[in-house]
C-alpha positions in Angstrom: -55.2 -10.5 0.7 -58.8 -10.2 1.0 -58.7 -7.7 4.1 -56.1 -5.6 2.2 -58.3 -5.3 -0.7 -61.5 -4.1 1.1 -59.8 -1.8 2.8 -57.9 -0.4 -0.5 -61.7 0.0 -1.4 -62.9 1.5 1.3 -60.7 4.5 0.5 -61.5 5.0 -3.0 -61.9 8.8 -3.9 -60.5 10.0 -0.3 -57.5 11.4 1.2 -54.1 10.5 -0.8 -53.1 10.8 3.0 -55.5 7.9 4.2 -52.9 5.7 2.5 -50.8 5.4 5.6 -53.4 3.3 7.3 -52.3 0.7 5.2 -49.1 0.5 7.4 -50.7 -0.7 10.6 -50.6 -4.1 10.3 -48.7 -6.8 8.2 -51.2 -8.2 5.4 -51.7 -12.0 5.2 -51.7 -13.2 1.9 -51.8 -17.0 3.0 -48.1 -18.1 2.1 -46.8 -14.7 2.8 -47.3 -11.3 4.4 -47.2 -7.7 3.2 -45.8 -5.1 5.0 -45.6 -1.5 4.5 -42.4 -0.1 6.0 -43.1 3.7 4.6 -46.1 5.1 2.6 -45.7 7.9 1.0 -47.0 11.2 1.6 -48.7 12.2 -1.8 -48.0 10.8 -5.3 -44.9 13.0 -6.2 -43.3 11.7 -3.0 -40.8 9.2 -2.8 -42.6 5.7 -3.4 -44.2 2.8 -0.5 -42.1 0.9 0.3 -42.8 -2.7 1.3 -42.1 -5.5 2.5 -42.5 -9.2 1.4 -41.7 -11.7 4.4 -42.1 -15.7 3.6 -40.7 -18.7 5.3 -38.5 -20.8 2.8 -40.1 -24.1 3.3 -43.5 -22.0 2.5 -41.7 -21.5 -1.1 -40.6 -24.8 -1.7 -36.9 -24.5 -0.5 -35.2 -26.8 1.7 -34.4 -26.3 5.5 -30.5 -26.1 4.3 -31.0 -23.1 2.4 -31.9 -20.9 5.3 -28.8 -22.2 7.3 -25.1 -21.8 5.8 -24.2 -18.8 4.9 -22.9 -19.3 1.1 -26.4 -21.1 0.3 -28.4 -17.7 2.1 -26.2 -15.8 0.1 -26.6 -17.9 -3.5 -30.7 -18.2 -2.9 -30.7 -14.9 -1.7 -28.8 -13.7 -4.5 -30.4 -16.1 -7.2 -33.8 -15.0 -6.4 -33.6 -11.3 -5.8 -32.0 -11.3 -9.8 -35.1 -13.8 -11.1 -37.2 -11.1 -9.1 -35.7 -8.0 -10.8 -35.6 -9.3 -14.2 -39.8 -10.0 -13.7 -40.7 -6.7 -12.2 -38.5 -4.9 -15.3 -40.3 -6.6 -17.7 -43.7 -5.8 -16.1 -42.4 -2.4 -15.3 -39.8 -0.9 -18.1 -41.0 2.2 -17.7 -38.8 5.2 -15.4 -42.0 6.3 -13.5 -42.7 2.5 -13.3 -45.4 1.6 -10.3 -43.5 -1.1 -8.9 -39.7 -0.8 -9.0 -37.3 -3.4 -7.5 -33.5 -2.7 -7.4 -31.1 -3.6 -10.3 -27.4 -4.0 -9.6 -24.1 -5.8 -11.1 -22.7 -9.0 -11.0 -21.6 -9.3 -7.4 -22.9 -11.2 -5.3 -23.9 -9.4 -2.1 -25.7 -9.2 1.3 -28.5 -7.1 0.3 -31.3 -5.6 2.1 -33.6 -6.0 -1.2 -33.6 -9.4 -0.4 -32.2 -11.2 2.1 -32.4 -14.6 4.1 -31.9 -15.6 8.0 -33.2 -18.0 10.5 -35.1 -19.5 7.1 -37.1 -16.1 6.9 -37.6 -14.4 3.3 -37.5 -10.8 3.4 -38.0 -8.7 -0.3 -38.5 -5.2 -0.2 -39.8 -3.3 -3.3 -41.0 0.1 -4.0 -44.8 1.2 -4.9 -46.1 4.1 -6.5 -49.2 4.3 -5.0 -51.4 5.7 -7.8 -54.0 8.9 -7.1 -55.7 11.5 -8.9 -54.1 14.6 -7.8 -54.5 14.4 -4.0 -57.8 11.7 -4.3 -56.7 7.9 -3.6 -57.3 5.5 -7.2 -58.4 2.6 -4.8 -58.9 0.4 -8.1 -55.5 0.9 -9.7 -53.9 0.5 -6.0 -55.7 -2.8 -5.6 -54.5 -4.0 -9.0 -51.3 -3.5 -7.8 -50.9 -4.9 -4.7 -53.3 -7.6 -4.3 -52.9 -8.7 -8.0 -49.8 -7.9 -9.6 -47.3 -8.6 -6.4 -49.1 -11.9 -5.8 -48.0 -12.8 -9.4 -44.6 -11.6 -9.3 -43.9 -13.2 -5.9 -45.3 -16.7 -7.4 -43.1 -16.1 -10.3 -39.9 -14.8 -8.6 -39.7 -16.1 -5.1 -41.3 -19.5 -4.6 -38.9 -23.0 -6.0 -39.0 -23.6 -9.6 -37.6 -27.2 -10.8 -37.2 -25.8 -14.1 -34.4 -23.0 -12.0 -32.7 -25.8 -9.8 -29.7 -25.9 -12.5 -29.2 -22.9 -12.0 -29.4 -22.1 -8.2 -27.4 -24.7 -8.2 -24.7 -23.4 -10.1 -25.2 -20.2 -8.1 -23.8 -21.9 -4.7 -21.4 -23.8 -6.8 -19.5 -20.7 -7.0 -19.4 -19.4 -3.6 -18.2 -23.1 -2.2 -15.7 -23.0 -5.0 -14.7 -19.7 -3.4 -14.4 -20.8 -0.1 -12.4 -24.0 -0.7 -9.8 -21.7 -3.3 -9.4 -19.4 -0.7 -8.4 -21.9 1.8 -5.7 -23.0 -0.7 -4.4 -19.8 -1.5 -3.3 -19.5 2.2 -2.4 -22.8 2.7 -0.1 -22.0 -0.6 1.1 -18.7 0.1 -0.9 -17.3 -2.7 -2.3 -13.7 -2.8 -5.0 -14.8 -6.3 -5.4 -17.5 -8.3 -7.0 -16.9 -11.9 -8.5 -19.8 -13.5 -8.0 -21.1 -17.5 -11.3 -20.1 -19.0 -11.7 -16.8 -17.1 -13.0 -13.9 -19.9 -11.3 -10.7 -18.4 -12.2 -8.1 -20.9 -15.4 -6.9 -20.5 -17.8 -5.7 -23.5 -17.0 -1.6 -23.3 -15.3 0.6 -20.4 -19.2 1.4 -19.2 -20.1 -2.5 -18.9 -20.2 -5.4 -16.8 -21.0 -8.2 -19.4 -18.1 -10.0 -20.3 -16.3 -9.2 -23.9 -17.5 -11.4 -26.6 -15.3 -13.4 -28.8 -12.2 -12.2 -26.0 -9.5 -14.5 -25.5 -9.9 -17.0 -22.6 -7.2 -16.4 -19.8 -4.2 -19.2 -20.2 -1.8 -19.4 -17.3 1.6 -19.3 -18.0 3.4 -22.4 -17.3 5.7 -21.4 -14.8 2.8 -19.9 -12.5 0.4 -22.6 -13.2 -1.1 -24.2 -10.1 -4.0 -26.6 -9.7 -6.2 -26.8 -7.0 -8.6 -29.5 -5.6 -11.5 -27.8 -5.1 -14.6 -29.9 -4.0 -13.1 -32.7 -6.3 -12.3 -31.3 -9.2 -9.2 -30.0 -10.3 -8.9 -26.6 -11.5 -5.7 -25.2 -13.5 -5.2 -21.6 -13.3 -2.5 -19.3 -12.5 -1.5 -18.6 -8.6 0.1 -15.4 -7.9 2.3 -15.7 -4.9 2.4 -13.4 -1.8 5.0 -10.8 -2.3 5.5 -8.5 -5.1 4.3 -9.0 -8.6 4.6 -6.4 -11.6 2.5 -6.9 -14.4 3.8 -5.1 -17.4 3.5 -5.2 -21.4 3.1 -3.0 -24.1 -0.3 0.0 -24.3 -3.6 -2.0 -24.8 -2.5 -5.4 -24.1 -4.6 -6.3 -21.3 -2.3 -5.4 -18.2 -5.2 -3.0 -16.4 -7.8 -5.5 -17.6 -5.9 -8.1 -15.7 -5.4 -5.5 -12.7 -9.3 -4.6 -12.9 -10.1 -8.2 -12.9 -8.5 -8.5 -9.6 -10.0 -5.7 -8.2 -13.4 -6.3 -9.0 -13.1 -10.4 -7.8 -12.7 -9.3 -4.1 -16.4 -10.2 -4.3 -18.0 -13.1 -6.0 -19.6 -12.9 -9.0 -22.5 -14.7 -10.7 -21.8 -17.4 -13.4 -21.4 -16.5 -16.7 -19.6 -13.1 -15.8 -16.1 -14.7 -16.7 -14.7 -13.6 -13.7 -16.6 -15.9 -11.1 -13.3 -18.2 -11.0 -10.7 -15.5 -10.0 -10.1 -15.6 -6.4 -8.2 -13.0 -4.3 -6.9 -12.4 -1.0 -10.7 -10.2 0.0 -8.5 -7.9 2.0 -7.4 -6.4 -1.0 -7.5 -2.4 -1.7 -6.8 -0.8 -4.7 -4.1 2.0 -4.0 -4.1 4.9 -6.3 -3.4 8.8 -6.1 -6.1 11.3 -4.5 -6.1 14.5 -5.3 -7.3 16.7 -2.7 -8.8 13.9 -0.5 -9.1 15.0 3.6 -6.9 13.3 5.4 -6.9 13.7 9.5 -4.3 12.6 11.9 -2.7 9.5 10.0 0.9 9.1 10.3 2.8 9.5 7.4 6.5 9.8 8.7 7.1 6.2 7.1 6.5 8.1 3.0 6.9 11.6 4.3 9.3 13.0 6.5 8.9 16.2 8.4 7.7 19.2 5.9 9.7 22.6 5.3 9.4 24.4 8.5 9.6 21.5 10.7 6.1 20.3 9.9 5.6 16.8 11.7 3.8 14.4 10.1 3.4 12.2 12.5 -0.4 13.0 12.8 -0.5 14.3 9.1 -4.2 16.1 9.0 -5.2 18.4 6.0 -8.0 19.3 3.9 -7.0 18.9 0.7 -3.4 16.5 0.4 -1.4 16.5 -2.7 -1.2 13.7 -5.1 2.0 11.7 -3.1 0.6 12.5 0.3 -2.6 10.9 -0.8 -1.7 8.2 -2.2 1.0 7.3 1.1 -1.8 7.9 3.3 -4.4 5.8 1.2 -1.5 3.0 1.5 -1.3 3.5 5.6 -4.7 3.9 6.1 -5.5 0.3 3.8 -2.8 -1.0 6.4 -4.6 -0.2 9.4 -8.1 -1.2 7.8 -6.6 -4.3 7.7 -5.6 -4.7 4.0 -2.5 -7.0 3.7 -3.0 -7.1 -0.2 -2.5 -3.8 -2.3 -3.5 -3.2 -5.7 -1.2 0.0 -7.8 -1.8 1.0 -11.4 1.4 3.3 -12.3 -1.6 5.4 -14.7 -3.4 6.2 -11.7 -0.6 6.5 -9.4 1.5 9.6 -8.1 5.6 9.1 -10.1 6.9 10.7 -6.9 5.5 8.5 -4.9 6.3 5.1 -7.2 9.8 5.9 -7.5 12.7 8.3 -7.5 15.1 8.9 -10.5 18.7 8.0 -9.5 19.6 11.4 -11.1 17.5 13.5 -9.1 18.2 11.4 -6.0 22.3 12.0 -6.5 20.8 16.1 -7.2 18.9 16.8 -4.2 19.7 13.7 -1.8 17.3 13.1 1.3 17.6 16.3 2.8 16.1 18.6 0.3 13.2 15.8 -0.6 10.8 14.7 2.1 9.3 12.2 0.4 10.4 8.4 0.5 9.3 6.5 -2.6 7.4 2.9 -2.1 10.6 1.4 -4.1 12.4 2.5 -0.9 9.9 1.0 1.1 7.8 -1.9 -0.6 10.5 -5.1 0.2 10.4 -4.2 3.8 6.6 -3.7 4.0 6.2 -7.5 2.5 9.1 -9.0 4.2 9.4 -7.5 7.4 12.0 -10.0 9.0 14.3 -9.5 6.1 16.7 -6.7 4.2 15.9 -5.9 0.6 18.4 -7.9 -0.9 17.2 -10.6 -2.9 18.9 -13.5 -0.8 16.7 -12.0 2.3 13.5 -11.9 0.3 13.7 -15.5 -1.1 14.4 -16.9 2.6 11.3 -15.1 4.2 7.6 -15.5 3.9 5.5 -12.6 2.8 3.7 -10.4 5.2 1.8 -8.2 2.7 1.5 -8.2 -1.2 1.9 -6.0 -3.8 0.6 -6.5 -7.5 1.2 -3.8 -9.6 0.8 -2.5 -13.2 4.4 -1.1 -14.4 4.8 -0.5 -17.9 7.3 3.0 -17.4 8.7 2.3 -13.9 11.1 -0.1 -14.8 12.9 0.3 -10.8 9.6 -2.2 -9.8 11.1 -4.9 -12.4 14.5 -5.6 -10.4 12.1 -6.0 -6.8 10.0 -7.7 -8.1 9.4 -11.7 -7.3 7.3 -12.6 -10.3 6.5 -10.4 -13.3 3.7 -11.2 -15.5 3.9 -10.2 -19.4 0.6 -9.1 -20.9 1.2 -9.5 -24.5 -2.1 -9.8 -26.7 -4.3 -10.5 -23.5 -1.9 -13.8 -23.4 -0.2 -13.8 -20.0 3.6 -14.8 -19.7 5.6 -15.3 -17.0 9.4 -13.5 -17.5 10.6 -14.4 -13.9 9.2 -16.1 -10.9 10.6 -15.8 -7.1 13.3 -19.0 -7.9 15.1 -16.4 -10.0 14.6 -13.0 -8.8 18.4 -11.6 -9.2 18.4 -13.0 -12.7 18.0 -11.5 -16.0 17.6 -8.1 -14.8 20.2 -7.7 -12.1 20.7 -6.9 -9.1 17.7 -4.6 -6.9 18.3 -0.6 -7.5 19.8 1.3 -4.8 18.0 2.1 -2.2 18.0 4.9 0.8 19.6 2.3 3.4 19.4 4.9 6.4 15.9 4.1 6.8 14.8 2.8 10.0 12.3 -0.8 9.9 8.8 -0.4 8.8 6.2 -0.3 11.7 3.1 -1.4 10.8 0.2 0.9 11.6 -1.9 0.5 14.3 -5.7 0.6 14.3 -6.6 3.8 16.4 -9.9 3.7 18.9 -13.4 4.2 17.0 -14.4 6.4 19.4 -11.4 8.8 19.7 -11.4 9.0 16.3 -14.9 9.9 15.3 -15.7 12.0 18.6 -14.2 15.2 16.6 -17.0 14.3 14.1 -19.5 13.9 16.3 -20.9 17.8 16.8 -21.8 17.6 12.8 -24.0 14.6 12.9 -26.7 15.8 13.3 -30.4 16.3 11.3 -29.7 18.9 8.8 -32.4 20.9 10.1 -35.0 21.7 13.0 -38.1 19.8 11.3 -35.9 16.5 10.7 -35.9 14.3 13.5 -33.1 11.8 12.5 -30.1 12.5 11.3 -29.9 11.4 7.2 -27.5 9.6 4.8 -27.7 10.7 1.2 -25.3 10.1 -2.0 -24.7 13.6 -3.3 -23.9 12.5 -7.0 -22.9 9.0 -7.2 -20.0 9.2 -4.8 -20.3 11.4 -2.1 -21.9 9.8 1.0 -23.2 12.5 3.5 -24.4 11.9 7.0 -25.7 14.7 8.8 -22.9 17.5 8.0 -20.3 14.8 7.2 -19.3 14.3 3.7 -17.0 11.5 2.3 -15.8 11.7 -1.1 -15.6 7.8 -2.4 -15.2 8.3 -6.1 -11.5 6.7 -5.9 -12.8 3.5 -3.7 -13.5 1.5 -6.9 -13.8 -1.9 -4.5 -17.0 -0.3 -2.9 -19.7 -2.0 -5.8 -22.1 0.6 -6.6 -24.5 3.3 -5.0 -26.2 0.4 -3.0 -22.5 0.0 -0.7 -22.0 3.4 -0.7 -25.6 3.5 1.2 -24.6 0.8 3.3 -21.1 1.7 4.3 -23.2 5.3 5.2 -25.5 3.9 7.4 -23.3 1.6 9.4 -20.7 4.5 10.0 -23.9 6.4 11.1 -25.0 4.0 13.6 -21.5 3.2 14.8 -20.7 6.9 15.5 -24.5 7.0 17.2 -23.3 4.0 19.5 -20.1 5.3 20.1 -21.3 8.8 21.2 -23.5 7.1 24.4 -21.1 4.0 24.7 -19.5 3.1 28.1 -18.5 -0.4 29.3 -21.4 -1.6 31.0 -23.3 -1.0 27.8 -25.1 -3.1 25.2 -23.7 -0.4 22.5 -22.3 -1.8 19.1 -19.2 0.3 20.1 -17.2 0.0 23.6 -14.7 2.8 24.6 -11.9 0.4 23.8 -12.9 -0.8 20.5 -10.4 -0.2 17.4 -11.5 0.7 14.3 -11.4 -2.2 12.8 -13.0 -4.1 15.6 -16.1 -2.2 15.6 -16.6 -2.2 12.0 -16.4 -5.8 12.2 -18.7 -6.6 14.3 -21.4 -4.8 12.6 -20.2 -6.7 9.9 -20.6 -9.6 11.3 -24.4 -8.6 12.5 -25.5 -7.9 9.4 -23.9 -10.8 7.4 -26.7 -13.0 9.7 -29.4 -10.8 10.2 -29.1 -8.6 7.4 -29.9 -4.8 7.5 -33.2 -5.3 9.3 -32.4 -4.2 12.5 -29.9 -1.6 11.9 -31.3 1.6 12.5 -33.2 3.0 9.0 -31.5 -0.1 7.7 -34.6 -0.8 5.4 -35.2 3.1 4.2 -33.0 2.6 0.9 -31.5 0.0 -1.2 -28.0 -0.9 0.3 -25.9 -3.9 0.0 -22.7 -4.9 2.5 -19.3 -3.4 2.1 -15.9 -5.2 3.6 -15.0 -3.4 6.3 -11.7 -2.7 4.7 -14.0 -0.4 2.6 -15.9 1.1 5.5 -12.9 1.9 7.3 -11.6 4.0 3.9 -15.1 5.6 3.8 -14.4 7.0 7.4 -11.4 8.1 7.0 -12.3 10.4 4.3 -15.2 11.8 6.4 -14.8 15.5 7.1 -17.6 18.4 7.5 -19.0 20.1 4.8 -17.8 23.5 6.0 -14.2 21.8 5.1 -12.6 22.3 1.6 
């Protein structure tokens, strides 16, 4: 700390440029170091970013928290949110002179701060302060050799007075882990406890609704679990197909956004830390306009007027059922085996098909096959759509959707939950799915089985994409991700429009899924098989997104390729794979 502060001094009054000497060697500030990882130009530039590296057991922590990866992830998580909250209180301001990333109630890999092989690794941003283009050496020693020491000792090292609380932290990603193993040794897609608080405060929040009704399981889907010795009641929803339906405003798309949002863990006190779902899961809606290239859609679509195949549908701008078919096939190759549908955000011609206009135009005048035709024979593959067939075989796939118009989903339903008042009932369960309601509607029998889609090669797939990434001009030497807005990731020339991919959480996984995709289409473009490349020629799509996954999960971003040059967190690789396949050039409508 001492040698960073004399040479601060030393360039009092000079250059703002001189700054960048600062980044040639890691500062040693006795229990930590400082690192400077970019220094900015001049003081309307981008801010510093740096770099706070630590051994655990130099903080207080235990060998064991460096090891596992559920206690990484709960220290890692725990402290980067202690951290935050400090800096913002030191900091409030927008133009604030130290700035450390603020996000929701996920817990997630995070290159902001992240643990492995019982390393700390925190990375903030610094305004390094001038007058005009003259270097404030005071102010700039202030900071960084008084201010960061503080917030480090106050937001990174062990505090007995936090241990409750870190505690209770881990608490809920072992929970996770041992409820996940029981929903698959129980053929159970989620599982939402008693307790959970669903509704949050307004349609802009995260916090959780006060004085909301708790979540009660009805009794017929009520399940209890062992989880690390305790016994927890909550309500399993079983593989298959479930509708949840009930009257406007009585808490079916809360209980449908609940779901969604639980694919990752989150923190305790949100309400939803308890709800546990199969974290495959994609939320399937319609997509106005989205690119799609070369998916095969002739299992929703049949060939177009004038012969059209779609067989290797490509377009720039697909309709609202086209979409929302090839959002469905494309989760299915990603390796979804879960799907989320809300009819309000949903294509009807895709959903379903009135009996009257079925008997009026028959198959030959409509090329489109609703999911009602299709959705028994996605989940039960080994079996017909009658109901004796379904109750005999095990579910391949799930379905849960929100139905409160398309009354054809009641009748194929296994279970069907009743959202009345935020209270959940149950109006019939698997046991009992040709009761009540009758028999299953009609259904186009002519159709041949559903194939399930294949994951195509990464590198035949992206090598059409490859001419357009590339810096987006002659003075740039790498090629750049940015977020256009808040959804639009571009790399290079390639845009991806992810405003619909409400599982991605935030700007910070849109950055990540960005810079993966980037450095899996660099590695692809000079792969062969004697290679140490993150992509081999062979490799599917999913295959190579997981791996990088798994990389990172360990390591975190640090060696990924400008993995440290913006705030990103980790995406599934379910989500990754959507962000590709909505990547198309810019030149492209």
């Amino acid at each position: 700390m001492k040698a960073l502060y004399q040479r601060i001094r030393m360039l009092n009054g000079k250059n703002y440029g001189l700054y960048k000497s600062l980044g040639d060697k890691p500062w040693d500030f006795g229990d930590f170091e400082l690192e400077f990882l970019h220094v900015q130009g001049d003081p309307y530039a981008p801010a510093s970013r740096i770099m706070i590296k630590a051994d655990l057991q130099m903080l207080g922590y235990g060998s064991e928290w460096g090891v596992e990866f559920e206690r990484r992830l709960a220290l890692s998580d725990f402290l980067y949110r202690r951290l935050s909250k400090l800096v913002l209180e030191r900091y409030p301001d927008k133009d604030a002179a130290v700035i450390f990333d603020v996000s929701g109630p996920e817990m997630l890999v995070r290159n902001s701060l992240w643990i492995d092989n019982g390393v700390l690794r925190a990375v903030l941003q610094v305004r390094l302060p001038g007058d005009g283009r003259k270097i404030q050496a005071e102010a700039a020693a202030e900071i960084l050799t008084m201010v960061l020491p503080d917030l480090v000792s106050a937001g990174l090292y062990y505090s007995k007075s936090d241990e409750a609380a870190l505690d209770a932290h881990y608490q809920v990603l072992a929970d996770r882990r041992a409820i996940l193993g029981e929903l698959d040794s129980r053929g159970l897609a989620a599982f939402v406890p008693d307790g959970a608080v669903l509704p949050r405060a307004s349609g802009i929040s995260e916090d959780p609704m006060e004085g909301a009704i708790p979540f009660k399981s009805p009794d017929e889907m009520a399940v209890v679990l062992n989880v690390n010795g305790r016994e927890i009641r909550g309500m399993g929803i079983p593989k298959g197909i479930t509708v949840i339906t009930g009257g406007a405003f009585h808490g079916k798309s809360t209980l449908l956004q609940a779901l969604t949002r639980s694919v990752y863990p989150h923190v305790p006190g949100d309400g939803r830390e308890g709800i546990v779902i199969d974290e495959t899961a994609v939320r399937v809606g319609v997509e106005d306009g989205r690119s799609v290239r070369g998916t095969d859609l002739s299992q929703f679509v049949r060939n177009l007027p004038g012969g059209v195949s779609t067989k290797e549908f490509t377009t720039a701008g697909a309709s609202g059922s086209t979409s929302e078919a090839a959002n469905l096939l494309e989760a299915m190759e990603a390796g979804a085996s879960t799907y989320l549908i809300d009819e309000d955000s949903s294509a009807v011609n895709f959903l379903i098909r009135d009996v009257r206009v079925r008997k009026l135009l028959g198959d030959d005048r409509e090329p489109l096959i609703p999911l009602t035709d299709r959705i028994r024979d996605i989940c039960y593959p080994q079996s017909g759509s009658d109901c004796g067939g379904a109750e005999s075989s095990v579910a391949a796939r799930s379905f849960i959707l929100v139905a409160g118009a398309c009354g054809d989903y009641l009748e194929l339903a296994d279970n069907i939950i009743v959202m009345a008042n935020y209270n959940a009932e149950c109006a019939k369960t698997a046991g009992k799915a040709c009761e009540v309601l009758g028999a299953a509607p009609a259904v186009t029998t002519d159709l041949p089985a559903f194939v399930s889609p294949v994951s195509r090669t990464f590198s035949d797939y992206v090598k059409p994409l490859q001419p357009s990434i590339k810096p987006l001009s002659a003075v740039e030497r790498q090629v750049k991700v940015k977020l256009n807005g808040d959804y639009i990731v571009q790399i290079g020339f390639l845009v991806s429009d992810t405003s619909r991919l409400v599982t991605l959480a935030g700007k910070q996984q849109r950055f990540g899924a960005g810079f993966m995709l980037l450095n899996l289409c660099q590695s692809a473009a000079s792969a062969d098989e004697s290679s140490k490349s993150a992509v081999l020629p062979g490799d599917s799509i999913t295959d190579a997104i997981a791996k990088i996954c798994d990389k990172i999960k360990n390591v975190g971003f640090r060696n990924l390729p400008q993995g440290m040059s913006r705030e990103m967190s980790l995406p599934r690789p379910v989500d990754i794979a959507c962000v590709l396949f909505r990547l198309r050039d810019m030149g492209r409508k």
